[in-house]
C-alpha positions as CSV (number, residue, x, y, z in Angstrom):
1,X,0.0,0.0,0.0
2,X,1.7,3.4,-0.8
3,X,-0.1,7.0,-0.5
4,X,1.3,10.4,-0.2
5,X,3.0,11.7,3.2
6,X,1.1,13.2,5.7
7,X,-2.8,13.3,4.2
8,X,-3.8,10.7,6.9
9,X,-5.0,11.6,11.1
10,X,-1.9,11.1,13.0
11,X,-2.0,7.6,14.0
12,X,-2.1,6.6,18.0
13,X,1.6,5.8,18.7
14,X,3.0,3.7,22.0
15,X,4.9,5.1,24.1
16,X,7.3,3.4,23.3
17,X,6.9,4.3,19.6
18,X,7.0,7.9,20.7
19,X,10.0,7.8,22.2
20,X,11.3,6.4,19.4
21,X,9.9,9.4,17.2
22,X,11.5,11.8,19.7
23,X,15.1,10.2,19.2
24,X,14.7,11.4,15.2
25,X,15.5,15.0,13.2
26,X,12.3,17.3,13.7
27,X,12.2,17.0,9.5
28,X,11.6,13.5,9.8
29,X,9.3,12.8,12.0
30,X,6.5,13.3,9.9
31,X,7.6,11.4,7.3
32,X,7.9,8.3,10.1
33,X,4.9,9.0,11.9
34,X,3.1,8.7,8.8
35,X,4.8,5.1,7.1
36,X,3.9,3.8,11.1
37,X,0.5,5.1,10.5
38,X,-0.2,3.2,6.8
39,X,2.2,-0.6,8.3
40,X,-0.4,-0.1,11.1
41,X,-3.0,-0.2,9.2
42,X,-2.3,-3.1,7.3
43,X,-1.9,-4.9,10.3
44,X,-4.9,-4.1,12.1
45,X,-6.8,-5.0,9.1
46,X,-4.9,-8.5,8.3
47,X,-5.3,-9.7,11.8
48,X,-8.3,-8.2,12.7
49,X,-7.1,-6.1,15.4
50,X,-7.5,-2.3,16.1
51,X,-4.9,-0.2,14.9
52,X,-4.2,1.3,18.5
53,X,-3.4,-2.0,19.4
54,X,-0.5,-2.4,16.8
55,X,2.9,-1.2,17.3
56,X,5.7,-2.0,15.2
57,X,9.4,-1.6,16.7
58,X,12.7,-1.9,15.8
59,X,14.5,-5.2,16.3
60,X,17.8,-4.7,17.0
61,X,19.1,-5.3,13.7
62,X,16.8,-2.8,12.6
63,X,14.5,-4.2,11.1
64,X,10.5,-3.8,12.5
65,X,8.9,-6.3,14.2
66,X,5.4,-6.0,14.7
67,X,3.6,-6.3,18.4
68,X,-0.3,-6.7,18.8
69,X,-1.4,-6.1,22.8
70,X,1.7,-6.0,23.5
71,X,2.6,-9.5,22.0
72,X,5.0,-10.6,19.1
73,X,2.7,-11.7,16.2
74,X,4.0,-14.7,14.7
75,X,4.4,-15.2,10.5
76,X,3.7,-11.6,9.8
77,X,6.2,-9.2,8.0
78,X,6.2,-5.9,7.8
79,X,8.2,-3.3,5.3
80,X,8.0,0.8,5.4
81,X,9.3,3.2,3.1
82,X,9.0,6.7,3.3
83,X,10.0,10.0,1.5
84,X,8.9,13.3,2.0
85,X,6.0,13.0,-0.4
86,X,6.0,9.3,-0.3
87,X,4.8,6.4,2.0
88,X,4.7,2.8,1.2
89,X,4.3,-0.5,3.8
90,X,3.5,-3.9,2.8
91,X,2.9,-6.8,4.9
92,X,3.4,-10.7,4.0
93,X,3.7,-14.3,5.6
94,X,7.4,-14.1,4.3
95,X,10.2,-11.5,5.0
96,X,9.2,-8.9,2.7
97,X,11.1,-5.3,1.7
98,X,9.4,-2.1,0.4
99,X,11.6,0.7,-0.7
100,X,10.6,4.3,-2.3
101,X,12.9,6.3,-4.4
102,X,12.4,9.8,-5.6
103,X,13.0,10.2,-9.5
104,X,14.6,13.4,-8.7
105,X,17.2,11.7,-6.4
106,X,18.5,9.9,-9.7
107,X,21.4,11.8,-10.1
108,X,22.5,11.0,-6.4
109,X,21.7,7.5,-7.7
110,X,24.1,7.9,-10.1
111,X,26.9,9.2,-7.9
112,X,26.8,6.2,-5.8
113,X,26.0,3.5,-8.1
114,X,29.4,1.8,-8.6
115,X,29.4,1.1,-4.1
116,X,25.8,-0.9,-4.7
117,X,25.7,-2.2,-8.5
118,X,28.2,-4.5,-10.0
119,X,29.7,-3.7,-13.5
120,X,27.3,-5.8,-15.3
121,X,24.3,-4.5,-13.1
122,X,25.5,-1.2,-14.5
123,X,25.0,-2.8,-18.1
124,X,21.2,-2.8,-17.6
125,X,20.4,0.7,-16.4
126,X,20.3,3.2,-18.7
127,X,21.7,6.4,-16.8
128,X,19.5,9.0,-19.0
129,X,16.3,7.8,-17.4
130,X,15.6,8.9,-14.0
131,X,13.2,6.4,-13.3
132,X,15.6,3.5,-14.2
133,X,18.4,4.6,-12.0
134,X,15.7,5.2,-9.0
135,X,14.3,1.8,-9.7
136,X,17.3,0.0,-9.4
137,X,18.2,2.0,-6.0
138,X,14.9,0.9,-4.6
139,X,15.0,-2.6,-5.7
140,X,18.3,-3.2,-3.9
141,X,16.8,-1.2,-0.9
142,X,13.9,-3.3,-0.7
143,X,16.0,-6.5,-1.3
144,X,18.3,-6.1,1.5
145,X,15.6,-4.9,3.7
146,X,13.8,-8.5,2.8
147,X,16.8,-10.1,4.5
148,X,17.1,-7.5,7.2
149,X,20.4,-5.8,6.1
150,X,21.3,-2.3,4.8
151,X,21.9,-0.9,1.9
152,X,25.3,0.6,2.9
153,X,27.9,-2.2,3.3
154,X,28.5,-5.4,1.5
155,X,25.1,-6.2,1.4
156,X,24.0,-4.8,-1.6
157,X,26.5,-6.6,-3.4
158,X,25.1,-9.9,-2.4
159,X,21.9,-9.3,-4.1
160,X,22.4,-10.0,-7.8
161,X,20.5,-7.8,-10.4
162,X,19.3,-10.0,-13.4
163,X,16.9,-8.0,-15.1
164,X,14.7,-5.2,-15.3
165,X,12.0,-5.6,-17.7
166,X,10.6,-7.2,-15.9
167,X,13.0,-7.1,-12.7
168,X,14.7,-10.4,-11.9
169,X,16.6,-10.8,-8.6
170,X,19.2,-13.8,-7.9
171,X,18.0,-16.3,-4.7
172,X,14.6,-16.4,-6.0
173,X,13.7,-13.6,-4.5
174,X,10.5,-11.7,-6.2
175,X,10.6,-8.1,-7.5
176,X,7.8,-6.0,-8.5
177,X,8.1,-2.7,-9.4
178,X,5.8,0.7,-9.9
179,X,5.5,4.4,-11.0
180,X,4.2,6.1,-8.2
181,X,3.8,9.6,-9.1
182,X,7.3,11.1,-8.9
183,X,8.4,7.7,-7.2
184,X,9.4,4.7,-8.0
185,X,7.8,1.8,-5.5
186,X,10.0,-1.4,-5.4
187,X,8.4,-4.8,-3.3
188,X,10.7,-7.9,-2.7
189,X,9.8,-10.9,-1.1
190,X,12.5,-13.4,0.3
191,X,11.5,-16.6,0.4
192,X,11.8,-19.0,3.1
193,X,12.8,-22.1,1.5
194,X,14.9,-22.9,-1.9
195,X,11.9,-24.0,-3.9
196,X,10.1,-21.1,-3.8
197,X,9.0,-19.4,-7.9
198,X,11.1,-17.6,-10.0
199,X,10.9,-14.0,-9.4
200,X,8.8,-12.1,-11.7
201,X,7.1,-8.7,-11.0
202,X,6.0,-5.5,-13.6
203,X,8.6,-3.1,-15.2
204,X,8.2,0.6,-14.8
């Protein structure tokens, strides 16, 4: 589910949550508040619980972890993204990574794109379209959120770009990717065992 930052009520936050909110830059908070707000209510609608009752907090890799009364919910994944103008979650049965990427933030893409993309990667991204180069930034984003690593680091590297048209991801992982205004919206699902399908997804 993605939808633009900050046209929802403010969501009810724990107080744990709102500590955490009060530990970032006064320019993000919004932005934070609001991706909590939509992976909330995902949640509350998949297990049938009210969204007050959902919180979702860091694990301490990073990655969230979703709570319901208090509890750990078992089998259900969670993934937010947010820009400024942008918010995407998505929730699954299997580790899952969302990732938004600004078409205007393709030439800072481009700057960087030799630390995350391999020399044949490169190959398949034309630099000359905006929304290529932000696509492949939020695929590896979402990828290595999927297996609860960061972008900066090795971890990128481990995740091998196939194709993009439409995008193909090594490990079977599956990639699907979307035009969302000036955004691109990349989903990737890790599966949990070897035999899962071949990726497959939509180009942008």
């Amino acid at each position: 589910m993605a939808g633009r930052t900050g046209h929802d009520r403010a969501p009810h936050l724990s107080r744990a949550e709102q500590h955490l909110v009060r530990t970032l830059p006064a320019w993000r908070q919004a932005e934070w508040v609001a991706g909590r707000g939509l992976a909330k209510r995902l949640v509350g609608e998949a297990v049938a619980a009210p969204a007050e009752e959902v919180e979702i907090l860091p694990r301490e890799d990073g990655s969230p972890r979703v709570l319901v009364g208090g509890s750990p919910v078992p089998g259900v994944h969670v993934s937010i993204s947010h820009t400024a103008r942008h918010t995407a979650a998505a929730l699954a049965p299997e580790p899952v990574g969302v990732d938004l990427c600004e078409t205007v933030s393709a030439a800072a893409v481009r700057r960087v794109a030799d630390r995350v993309l391999s020399a044949g990667e490169l190959s398949l991204v034309d630099p000359d379209r905006p929304e290529a180069m932000a696509g492949v930034w939020a695929l590896k984003e979402a990828a290595v959120k999927a297996d609860r690593s960061s972008v900066f680091g090795a971890a990128p590297r481990r995740v091998e770009l196939l194709g993009l048209q439409p995008p193909v991801l090594g490990g079977r992982r599956r990639a699907m990717v979307w035009r969302a205004g000036g955004a691109v919206l990349a989903l990737v699902l890790a599966p949990h065992c070897v035999g899962a399908p071949r990726p497959a997804g939509s180009s942008w």
